[in-house]
Wavefront OBJ file of the C-alpha trace (Angstrom):
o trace
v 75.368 -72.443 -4.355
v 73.774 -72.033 -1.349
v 75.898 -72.612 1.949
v 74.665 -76.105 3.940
v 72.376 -76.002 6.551
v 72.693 -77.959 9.878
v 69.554 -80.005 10.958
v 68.600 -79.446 14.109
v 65.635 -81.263 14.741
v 62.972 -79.338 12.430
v 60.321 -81.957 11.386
v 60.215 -81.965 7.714
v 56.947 -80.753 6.804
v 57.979 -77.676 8.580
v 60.987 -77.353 6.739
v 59.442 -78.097 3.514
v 57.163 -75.649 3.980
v 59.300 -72.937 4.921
v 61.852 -73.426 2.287
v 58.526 -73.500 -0.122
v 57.050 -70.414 1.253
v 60.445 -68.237 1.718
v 63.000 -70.659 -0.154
v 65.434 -70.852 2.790
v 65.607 -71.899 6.280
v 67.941 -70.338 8.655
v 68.132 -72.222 12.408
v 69.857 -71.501 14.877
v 70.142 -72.501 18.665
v 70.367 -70.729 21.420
v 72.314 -72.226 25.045
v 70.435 -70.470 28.212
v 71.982 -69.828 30.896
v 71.191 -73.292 32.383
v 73.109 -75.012 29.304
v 69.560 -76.156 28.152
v 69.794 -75.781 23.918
v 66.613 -74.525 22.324
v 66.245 -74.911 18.817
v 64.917 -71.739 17.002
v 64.235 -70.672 13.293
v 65.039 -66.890 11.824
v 61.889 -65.746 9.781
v 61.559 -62.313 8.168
v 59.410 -59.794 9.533
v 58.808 -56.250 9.267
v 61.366 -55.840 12.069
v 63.706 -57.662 10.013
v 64.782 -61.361 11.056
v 62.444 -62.884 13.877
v 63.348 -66.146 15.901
v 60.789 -68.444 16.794
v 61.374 -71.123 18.711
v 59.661 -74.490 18.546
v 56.574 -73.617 20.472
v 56.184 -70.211 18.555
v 56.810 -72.103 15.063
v 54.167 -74.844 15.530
v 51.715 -72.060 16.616
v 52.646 -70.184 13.014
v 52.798 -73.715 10.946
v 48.929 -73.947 11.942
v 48.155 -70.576 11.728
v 50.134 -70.534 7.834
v 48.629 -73.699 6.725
v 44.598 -73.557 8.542
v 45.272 -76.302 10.738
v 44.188 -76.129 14.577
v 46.337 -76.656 16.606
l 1 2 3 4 5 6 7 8 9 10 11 12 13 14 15 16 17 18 19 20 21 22 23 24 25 26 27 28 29 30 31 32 33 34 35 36 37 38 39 40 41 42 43 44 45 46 47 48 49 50 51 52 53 54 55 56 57 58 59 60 61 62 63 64 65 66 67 68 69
């Protein structure tokens, strides 16, 4: 069973997508120093795990799936 994941805002085509295309979706948020949250997602890479956050995501969701954006 696979442990529960908070929502935090992804829209769900994204999410659908990325739990299609890697079967899990790891988020996370990070606080700056300001207190301002930013909502992020943990994709593999050859580095290993990668965070994108929103602005970064969007740009890959329309890269992954030929839309412009």
């Amino acid at each position: 069973m696979n442990p529960p994941q908070p929502n935090m805002g992804l829209p769900e085509r994204t999410r659908s997508f990325l739990q299609s295309h890697f079967g899990f979706v790891l988020e996370d948020i990070v606080t700056d120093l300001n207190g301002k949250e930013n909502v992020g997602v943990l994709l593999p890479s050859k580095e290993g795990l990668t965070r994108l956050d929103s602005e970064e995501l969007e740009r890959y969701m329309s890269f992954m799936t030929g839309e412009k954006g």
